[in-house]
N, C-alpha and C positions, 0 to 999 in steps of 0.2 A: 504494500500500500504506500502512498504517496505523505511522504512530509505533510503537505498541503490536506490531505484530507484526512492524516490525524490529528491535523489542530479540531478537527471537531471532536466532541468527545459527548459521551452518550451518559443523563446520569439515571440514577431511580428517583427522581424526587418528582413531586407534583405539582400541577399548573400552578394550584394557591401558593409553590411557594416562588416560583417566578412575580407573580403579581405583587409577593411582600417585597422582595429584594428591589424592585420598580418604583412602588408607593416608595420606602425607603431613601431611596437617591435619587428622584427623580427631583425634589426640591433641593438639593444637593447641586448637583448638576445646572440648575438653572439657576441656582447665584455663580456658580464658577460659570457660566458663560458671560452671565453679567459681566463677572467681572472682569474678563476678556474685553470686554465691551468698551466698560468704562474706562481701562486700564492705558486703552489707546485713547480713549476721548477723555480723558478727567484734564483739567488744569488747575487741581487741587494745590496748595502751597506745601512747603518740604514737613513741615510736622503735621499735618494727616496723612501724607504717603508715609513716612514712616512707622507712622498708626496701625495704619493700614497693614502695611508690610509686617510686624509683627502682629498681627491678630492674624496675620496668613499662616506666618511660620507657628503659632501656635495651633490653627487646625490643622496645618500638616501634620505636628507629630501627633494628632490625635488620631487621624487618618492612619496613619503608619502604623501604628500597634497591628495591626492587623492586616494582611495584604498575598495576593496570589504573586509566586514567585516572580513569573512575567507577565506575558500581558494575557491579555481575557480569555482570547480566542473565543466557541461556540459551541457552548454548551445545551444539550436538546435530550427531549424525554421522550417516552413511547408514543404519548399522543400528537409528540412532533410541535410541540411548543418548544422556540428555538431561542437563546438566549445571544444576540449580536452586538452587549454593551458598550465593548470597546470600538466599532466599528467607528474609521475615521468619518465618514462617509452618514450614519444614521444611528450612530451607537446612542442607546440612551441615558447612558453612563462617562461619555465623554464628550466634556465642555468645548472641542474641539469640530465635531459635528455640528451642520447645523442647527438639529440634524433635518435629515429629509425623510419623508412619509410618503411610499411608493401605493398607486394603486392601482390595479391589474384589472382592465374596461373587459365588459364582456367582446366588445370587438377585438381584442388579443393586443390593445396596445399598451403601452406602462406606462402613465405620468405621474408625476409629483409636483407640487407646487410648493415653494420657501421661501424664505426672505435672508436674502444676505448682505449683511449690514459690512460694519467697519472691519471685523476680523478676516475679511474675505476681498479686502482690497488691492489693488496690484497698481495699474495706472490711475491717478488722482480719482476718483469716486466710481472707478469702474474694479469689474472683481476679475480678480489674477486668474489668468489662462490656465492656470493648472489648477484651481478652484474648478473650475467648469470641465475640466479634463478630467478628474476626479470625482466629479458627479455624473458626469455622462458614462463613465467607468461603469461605478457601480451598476446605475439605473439599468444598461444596459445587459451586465450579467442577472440582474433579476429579468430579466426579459430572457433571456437565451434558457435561464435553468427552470423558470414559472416555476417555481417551487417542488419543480418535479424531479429535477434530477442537476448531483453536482456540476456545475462549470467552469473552465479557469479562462481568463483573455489571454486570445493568443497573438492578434493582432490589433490595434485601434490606432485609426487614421482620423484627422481633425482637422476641418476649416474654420478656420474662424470668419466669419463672415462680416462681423459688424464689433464693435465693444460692445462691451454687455453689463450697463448701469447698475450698482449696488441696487438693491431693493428687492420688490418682488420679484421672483421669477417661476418659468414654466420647462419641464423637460416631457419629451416625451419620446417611447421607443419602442420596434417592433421587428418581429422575427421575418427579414426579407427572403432566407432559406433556410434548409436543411440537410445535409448530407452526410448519413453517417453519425460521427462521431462531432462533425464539424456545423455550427451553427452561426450564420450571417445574419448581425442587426444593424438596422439602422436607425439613430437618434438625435434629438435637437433639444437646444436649450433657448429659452427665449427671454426677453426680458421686458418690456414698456413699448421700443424702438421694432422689434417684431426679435427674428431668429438671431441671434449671435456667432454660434456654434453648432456645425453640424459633423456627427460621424456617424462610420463604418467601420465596424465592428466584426471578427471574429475570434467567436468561443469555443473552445474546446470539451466534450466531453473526455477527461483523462479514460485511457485505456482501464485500468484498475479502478474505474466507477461506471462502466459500460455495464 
């Protein structure tokens, strides 16, 4: 089996107890975005950053007492309730997502719509090309696997069409073939101005998840 598809790891426990670990950090997570947030935007004076900064380093060592060696990886139970906290991309446990909420139309396409503020900046108030590369990623392998079977990116190619203004935005993606083992999508992201970013995409079903 594949490096890649032992990071998933299967446990016995139950849905209720994914939902407590979720309720638990989920208001967690959404002040550490915060304060991503404000961290860039604040023009607080030197003694509340300071403040700040140590009421930080005091929740980290509280955080610390307790901690998985590395990182999260995907953790899933028999009813296939799947645990993708660290996920850069949607994890609901990393301030670093924005995250994004995929939803799978009954005509076979996958959008999600989010807002990307200041931590997803690149050129003055437009969001970094590898922000959008990184979301069309993902988006795209939940299209290629629909929840039915593992996939890795084996290729993705990307025009950028337009800049693609901080704030709302739209993605959307669909399975243009199938061959095999080998699956072709194609996806966009859009922002206010219309499309941004478009690719082409191919996924892999690895051999050892055939």
């Amino acid at each position: 089996m594949s490096s890649l598809a032992q990071s998933f790891e299967f446990v016995d426990l139950p849905d209720a107890y994914f939902d407590e670990i979720e309720t638990r950090f989920a208001p967690l997570t959404a002040q550490a975005r915060r304060l991503v947030d404000l961290t860039i935007r604040s023009e607080a004076d030197e003694a509340d950053v300071a403040e700040a900064a140590e009421l930080l380093r005091r929740a980290n060592d509280l955080l610390e007492r307790r901690t998985r060696p590395f990182a999260a990886g995907v953790r899933f139970n028999a009813s296939g309730r799947a645990a993708n906290w660290g996920n850069a991309a949607v994890g609901l446990r990393n301030a670093i997502a924005p995250p994004m909420q995929t939803r799978h139309g009954d005509d076979g396409v996958v959008r999600a719509s989010l807002h990307l503020g200041a931590a997803y900046e690149g050129p003055p108030r437009h969001v970094h090309g590898g922000v959008s590369a990184l979301l069309l990623d993902h988006l795209m392998g939940e299209t290629a696997s629909q929840f039915k079977r593992f996939t890795a990116t084996g290729t993705l190619t990307l025009r950028y069409v337009a800049p693609l203004p901080l704030g709302p935005v739209e993605l959307e993606g669909r399975i243009v073939s199938e061959e095999g083992r080998k699956i072709r999508v194609h996806a966009s992201i859009a922002g206010g101005a219309g499309v941004a970013v478009e690719a082409d995409g191919l996924f892999i079903v690895p051999r050892d998840a055939a």
